[in-house]
C-alpha positions as CSV (number, residue, x, y, z in Angstrom):
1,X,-44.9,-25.3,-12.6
2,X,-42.4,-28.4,-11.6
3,X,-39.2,-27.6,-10.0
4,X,-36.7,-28.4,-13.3
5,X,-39.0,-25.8,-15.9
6,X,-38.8,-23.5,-12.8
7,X,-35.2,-23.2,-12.8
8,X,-34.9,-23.4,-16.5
9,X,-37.0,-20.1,-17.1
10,X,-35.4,-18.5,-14.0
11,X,-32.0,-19.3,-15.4
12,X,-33.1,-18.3,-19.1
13,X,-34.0,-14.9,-17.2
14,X,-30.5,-14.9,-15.5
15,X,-28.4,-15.5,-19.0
16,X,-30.8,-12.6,-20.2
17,X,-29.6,-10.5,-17.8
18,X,-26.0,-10.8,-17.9
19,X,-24.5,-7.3,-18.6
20,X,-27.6,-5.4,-17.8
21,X,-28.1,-3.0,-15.3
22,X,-31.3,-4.2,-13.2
23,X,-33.6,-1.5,-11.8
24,X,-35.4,-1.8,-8.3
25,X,-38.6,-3.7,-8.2
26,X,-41.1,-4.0,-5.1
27,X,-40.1,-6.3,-3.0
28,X,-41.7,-8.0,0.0
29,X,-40.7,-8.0,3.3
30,X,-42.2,-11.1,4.5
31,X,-39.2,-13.5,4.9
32,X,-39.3,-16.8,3.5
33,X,-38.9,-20.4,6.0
34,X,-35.4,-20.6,5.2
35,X,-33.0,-17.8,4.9
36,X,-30.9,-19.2,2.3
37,X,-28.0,-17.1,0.4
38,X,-24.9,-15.6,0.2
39,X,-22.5,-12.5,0.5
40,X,-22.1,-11.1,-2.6
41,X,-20.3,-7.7,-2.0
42,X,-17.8,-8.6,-4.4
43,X,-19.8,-8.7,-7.9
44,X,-19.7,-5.5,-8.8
45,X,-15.6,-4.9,-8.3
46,X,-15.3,-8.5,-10.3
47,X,-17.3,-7.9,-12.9
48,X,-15.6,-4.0,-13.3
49,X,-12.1,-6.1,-13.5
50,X,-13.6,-8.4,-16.4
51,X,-14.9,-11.3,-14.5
52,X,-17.3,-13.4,-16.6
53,X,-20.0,-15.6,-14.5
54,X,-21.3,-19.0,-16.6
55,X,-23.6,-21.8,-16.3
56,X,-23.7,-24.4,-18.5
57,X,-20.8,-22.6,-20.7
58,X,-23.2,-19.6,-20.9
59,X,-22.7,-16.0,-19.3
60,X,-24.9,-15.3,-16.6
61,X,-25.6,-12.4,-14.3
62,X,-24.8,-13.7,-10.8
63,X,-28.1,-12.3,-8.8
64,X,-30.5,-13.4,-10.9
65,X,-28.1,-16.7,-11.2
66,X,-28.3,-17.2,-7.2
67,X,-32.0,-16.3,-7.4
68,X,-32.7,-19.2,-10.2
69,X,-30.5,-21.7,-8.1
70,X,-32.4,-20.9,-4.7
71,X,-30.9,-17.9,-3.0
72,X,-33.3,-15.6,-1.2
73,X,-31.0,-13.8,0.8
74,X,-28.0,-11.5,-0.5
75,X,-25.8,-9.5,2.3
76,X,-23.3,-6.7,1.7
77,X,-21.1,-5.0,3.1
78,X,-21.1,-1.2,4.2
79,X,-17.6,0.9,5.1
80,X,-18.2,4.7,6.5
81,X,-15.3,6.4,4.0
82,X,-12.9,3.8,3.0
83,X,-10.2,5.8,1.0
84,X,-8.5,2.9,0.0
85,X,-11.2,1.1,-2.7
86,X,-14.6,2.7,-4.6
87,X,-16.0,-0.1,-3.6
88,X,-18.9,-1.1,-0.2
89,X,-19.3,2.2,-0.2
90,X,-23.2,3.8,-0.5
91,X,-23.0,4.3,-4.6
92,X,-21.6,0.7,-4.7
93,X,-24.0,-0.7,-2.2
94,X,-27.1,0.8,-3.9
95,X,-26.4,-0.6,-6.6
96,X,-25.9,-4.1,-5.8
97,X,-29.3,-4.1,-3.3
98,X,-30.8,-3.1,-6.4
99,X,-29.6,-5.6,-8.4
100,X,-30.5,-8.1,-5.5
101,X,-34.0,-6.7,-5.0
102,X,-34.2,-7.0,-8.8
103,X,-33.4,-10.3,-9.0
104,X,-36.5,-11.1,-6.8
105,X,-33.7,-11.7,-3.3
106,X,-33.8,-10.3,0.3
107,X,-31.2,-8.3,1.4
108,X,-29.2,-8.2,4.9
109,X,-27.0,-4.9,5.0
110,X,-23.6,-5.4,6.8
111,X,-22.3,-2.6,8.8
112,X,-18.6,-2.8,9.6
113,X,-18.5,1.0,11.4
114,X,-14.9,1.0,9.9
115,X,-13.0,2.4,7.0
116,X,-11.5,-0.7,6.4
117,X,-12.4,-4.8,7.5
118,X,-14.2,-4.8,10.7
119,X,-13.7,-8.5,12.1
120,X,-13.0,-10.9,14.9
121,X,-9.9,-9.7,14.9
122,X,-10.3,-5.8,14.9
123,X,-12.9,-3.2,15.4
124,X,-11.4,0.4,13.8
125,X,-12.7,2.8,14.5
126,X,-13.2,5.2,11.3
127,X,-11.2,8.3,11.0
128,X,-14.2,10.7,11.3
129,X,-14.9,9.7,14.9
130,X,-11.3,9.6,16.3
131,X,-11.3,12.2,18.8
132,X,-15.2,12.1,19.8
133,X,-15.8,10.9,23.3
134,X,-18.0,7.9,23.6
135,X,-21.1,9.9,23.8
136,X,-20.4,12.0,20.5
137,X,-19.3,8.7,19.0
138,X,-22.7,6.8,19.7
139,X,-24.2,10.1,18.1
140,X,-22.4,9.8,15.0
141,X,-23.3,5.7,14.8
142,X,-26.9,7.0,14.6
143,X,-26.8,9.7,12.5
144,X,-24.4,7.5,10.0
145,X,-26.9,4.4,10.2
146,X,-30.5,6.5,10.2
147,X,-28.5,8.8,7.0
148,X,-27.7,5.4,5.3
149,X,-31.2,3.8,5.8
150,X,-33.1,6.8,4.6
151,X,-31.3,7.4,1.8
152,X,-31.9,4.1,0.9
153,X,-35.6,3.7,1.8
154,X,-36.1,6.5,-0.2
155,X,-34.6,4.7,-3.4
156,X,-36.9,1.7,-2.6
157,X,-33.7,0.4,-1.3
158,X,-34.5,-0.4,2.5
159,X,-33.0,-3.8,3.6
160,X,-34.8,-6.7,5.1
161,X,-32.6,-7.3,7.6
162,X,-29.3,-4.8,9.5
163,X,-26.4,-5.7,10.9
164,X,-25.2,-3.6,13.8
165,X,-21.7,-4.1,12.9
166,X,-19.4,-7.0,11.8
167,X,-18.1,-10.1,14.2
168,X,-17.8,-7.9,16.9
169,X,-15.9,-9.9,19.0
170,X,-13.6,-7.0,20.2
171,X,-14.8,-3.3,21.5
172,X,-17.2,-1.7,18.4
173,X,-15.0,0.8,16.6
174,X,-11.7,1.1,17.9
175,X,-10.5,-2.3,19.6
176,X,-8.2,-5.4,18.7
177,X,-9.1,-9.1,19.8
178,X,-7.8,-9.7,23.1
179,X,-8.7,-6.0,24.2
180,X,-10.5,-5.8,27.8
181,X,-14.2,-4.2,26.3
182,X,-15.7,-1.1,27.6
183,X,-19.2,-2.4,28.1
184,X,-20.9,1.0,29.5
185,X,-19.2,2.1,25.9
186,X,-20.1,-0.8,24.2
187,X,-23.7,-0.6,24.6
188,X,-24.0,2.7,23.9
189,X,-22.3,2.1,20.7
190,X,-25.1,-0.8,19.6
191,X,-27.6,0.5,21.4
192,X,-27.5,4.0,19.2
193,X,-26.9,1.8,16.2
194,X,-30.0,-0.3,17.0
195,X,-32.5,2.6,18.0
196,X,-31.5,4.0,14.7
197,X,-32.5,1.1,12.6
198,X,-35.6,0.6,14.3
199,X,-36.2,4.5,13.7
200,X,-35.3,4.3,10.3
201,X,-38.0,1.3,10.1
202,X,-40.4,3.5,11.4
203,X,-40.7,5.9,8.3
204,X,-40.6,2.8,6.0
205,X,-43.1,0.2,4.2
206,X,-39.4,-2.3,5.5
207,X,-38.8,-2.8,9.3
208,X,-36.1,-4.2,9.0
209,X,-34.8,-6.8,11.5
210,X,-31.7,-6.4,13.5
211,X,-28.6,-8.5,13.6
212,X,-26.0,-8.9,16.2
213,X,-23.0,-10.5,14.8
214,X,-19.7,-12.8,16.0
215,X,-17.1,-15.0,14.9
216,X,-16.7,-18.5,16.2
217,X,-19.6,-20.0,17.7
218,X,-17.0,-20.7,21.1
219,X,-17.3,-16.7,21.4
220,X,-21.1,-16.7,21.3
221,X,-22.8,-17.0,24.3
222,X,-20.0,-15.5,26.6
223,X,-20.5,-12.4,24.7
224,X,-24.3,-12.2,24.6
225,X,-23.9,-12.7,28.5
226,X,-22.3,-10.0,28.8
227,X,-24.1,-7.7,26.1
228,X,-27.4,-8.4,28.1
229,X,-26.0,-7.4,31.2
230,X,-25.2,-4.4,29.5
231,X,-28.2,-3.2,28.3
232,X,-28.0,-4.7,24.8
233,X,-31.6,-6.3,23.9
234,X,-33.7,-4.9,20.9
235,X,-32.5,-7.1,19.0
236,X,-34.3,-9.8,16.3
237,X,-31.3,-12.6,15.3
238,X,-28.1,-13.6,16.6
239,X,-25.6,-13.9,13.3
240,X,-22.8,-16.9,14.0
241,X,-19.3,-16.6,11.7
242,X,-18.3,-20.6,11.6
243,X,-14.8,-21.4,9.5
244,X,-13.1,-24.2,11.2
245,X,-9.6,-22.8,10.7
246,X,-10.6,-20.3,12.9
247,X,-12.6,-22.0,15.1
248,X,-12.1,-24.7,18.1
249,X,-15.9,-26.6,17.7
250,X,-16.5,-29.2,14.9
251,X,-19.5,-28.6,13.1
252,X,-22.0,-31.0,16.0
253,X,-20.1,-28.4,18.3
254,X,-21.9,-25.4,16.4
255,X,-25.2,-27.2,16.3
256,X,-24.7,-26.9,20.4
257,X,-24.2,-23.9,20.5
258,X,-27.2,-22.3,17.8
259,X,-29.6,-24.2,19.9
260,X,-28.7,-23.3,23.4
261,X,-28.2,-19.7,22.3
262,X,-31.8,-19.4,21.1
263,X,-33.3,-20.8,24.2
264,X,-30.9,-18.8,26.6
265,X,-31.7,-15.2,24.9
266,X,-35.0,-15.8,22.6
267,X,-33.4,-14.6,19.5
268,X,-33.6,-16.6,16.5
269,X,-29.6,-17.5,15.1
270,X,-28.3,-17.6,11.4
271,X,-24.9,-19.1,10.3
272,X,-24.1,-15.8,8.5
273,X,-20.7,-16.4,7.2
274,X,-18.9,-20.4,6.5
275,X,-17.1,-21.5,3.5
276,X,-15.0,-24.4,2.3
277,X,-12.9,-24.7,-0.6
278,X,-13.7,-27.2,-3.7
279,X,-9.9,-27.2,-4.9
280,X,-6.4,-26.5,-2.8
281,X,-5.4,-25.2,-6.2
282,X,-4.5,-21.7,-6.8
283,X,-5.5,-19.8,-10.2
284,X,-3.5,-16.8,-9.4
285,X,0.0,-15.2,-7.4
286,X,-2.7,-14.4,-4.6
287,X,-1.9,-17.1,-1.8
288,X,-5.0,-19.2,-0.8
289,X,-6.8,-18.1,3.2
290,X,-8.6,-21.4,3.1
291,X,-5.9,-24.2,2.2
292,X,-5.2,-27.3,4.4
293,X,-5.5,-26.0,7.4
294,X,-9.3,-25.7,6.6
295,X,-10.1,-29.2,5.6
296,X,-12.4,-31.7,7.6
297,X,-11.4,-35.4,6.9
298,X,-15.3,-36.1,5.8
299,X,-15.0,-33.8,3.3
300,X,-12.8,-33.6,0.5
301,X,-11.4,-30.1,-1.3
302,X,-13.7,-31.0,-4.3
303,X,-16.5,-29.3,-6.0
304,X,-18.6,-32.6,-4.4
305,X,-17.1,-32.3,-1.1
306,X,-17.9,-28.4,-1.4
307,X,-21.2,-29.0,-1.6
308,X,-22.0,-31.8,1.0
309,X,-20.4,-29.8,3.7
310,X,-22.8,-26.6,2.9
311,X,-25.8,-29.1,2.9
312,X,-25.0,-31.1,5.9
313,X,-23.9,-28.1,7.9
314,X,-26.5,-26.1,7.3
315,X,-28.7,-29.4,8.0
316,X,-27.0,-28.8,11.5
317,X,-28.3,-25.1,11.8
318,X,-31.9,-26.2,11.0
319,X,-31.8,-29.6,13.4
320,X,-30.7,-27.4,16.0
321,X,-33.1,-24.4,15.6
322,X,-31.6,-22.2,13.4
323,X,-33.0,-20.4,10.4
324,X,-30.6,-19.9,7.6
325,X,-27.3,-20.4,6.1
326,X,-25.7,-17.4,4.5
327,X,-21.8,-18.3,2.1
328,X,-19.2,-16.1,2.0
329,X,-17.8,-15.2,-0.8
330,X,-18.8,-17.2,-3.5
331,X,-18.3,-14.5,-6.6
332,X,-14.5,-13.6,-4.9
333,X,-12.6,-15.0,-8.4
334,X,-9.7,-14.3,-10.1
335,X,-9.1,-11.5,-12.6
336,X,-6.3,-9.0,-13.5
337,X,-7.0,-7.1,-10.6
338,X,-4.9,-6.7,-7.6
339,X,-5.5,-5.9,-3.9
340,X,-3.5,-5.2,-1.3
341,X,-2.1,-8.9,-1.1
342,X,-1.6,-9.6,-4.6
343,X,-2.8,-9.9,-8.0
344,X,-5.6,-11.9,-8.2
345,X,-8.2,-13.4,-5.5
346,X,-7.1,-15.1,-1.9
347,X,-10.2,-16.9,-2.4
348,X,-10.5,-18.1,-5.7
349,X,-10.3,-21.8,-4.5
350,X,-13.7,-21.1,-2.4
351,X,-15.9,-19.5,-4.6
352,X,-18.9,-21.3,-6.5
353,X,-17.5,-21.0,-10.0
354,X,-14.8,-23.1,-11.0
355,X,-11.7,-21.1,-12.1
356,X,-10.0,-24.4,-14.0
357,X,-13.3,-24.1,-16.7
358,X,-14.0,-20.2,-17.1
359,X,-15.8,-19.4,-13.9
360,X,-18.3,-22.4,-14.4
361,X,-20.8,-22.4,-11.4
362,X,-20.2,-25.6,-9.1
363,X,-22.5,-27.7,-7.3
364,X,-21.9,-26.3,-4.1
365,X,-25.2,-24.2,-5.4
366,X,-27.2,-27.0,-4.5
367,X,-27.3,-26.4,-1.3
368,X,-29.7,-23.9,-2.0
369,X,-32.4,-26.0,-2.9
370,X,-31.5,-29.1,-1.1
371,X,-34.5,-30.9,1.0
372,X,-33.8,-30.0,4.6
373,X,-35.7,-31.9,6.8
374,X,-37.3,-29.1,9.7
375,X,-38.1,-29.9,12.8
């Protein structure tokens, strides 16, 4: 079947599918070249707050859209007991993994180890292990991981692919950025979260593979250094957050960086998180994250410039070894919701689906399928 009726049937199948509930399907483990995709831990919250998905005018159901455009990855996020939201929690992740697995996608299960966001900024620690000492706290990191994996495996819900927790610049559960880290603490922390992944892969059809996360490629290979001489090793890919508001390398500086990270500690390396906006619009009282301070010169805050910085930055990844490109948050749009900062979305003006024309999906999904040359 040529490329164009390929994508017309899969989308036909993805306009079918908009307001159903898909069921879990087997899925292979076998990854494909290219790990190619996008966070979409939002979907389920938007959709609940009357978020409407279109291509080509028409309603679509966003997995099987990203799975007719190219995706093969999906990642979403995991908080222990997060009070705040019914949302990335385990009913909300099960369903979305089965609506990704559905769709005929990957999946790459995000482990903040937090109640709230886990990021380059913070580590918290969740409120059920506040008082442990570090022993008891790398106890309850298994037991919470290998409970959340088998519960899942047995759903036909196991994950290609784990993180061990989310740009963990900082200390694991319990630090801000800047904080000295407890290394002897540290590597107990991974080190029970790994051994309980690989444990849980044990009883499954799924091993999944393990992913080591931070933000910034500049924070990279200082903090693997210092993980290895720690004790943390058994583990499969090296996950790189890249937003140039946030980060002091242009894009040929992150290119450095993937490569001489793989050939320093043998691990493959995905760009797990980037994103650009298409507009510096605004469709709601939710200020933008990404606004001026975000821009490159090359590329323009347009649904055009969108998309040629995804392709030629993940062009970068694969010239310089790496072996996928995961977006976040490309379903993040506006509806009469609020959050904690305001009515709307902060990142409405970054997602793939244009808020100026009913959430139409924007070229930026092109990088999906775009030709990348390999080396």
């Amino acid at each position: 079947m040529i490329e164009s009726q390929r994508k017309s049937l899969l989308l036909a199948l993805a306009i079918a599918a908009a307001g159903c509930a898909p069921s879990p399907a087997p899925h292979s483990a076998v990854p494909g070249p290219l790990y190619l995709g996008a966070d979409l831990s939002y979907v389920n919250e938007m959709e609940d707050c009357g978020a409407v998905f279109r291509k080509d005018g028409r309603q679509v159901d966003p997995f099987a859209l990203f799975k007719a455009e190219g995706a093969n990855l999906v990642r979403v996020r995991i908080w222990n007991d997060a009070k705040w939201t019914r949302y990335s929690n385990l009913p909300d992740v099960r369903k979305t993994i089965a609506r990704a697995k559905a769709a005929g996608m990957q999946v790459l299960l995000d482990f903040h180890y937090s109640d709230d966001w886990a990021d380059g900024e913070k580590q918290l620690i969740p409120e059920a292990w506040k008082g442990l000492n570090e022993d008891q706290q790398a106890k309850a990191l298994y037991d919470y991981t290998r409970e959340i994996l088998g519960t899942l495996d047995r759903e036909g819900l196991m994950p290609e692919m784990v993180q061990v927790g989310n740009e963990t610049n900082s200390e694991m559960a319990g630090s801000k950025k800047g904080d000295p880290i407890n290394w002897v603490r540290n590597a107990k922390l991974f080190n029970a979260g790994i051994k309980a992944v690989r444990d849980a892969g044990k009883q499954s059809r799924i091993q999944p593979l393990i992913m080591l996360h931070i933000a910034q490629p500049e924070n990279v290979e200082p903090w693997f250094e210092a993980a290895e001489k720690a004790g943390v090793r058994d583990h499969d890919v090296v996950g790189i957050s890249y937003y140039r508001k946030w980060s002091s390398m242009d894009m040929a500086g992150l290119g450095r960086v993937i490569a001489s990270t793989k050939k320093r500690f043998g691990k493959d390396v995905i760009m797990v998180e980037t994103a650009y906006p298409f507009t510096t619009g605004n469709a709601d009282s939710a200020g933008n994250i990404l606004g001026d301070d975000s821009l490159i010169p090359a590329y323009p805050p347009t649904p055009e410039g969108q998309k040629r910085y995804l392709i030629d930055l993940t062009q970068i990844v694969v010239d310089n070894g790496g072996i996928g490109s995961v977006y976040w948050e490309p379903a993040w749009v506006s509806t009469k919701c609020s959050t904690r900062w305001g009515q709307g979305s902060n990142w409405d003006n970054a997602t793939f689906f244009d808020f100026t024309k009913g959430n139409e999906a924007l070229p930026a999904f092109d990088f999906l399928t775009h030709p990348y040359r390999r080396p």
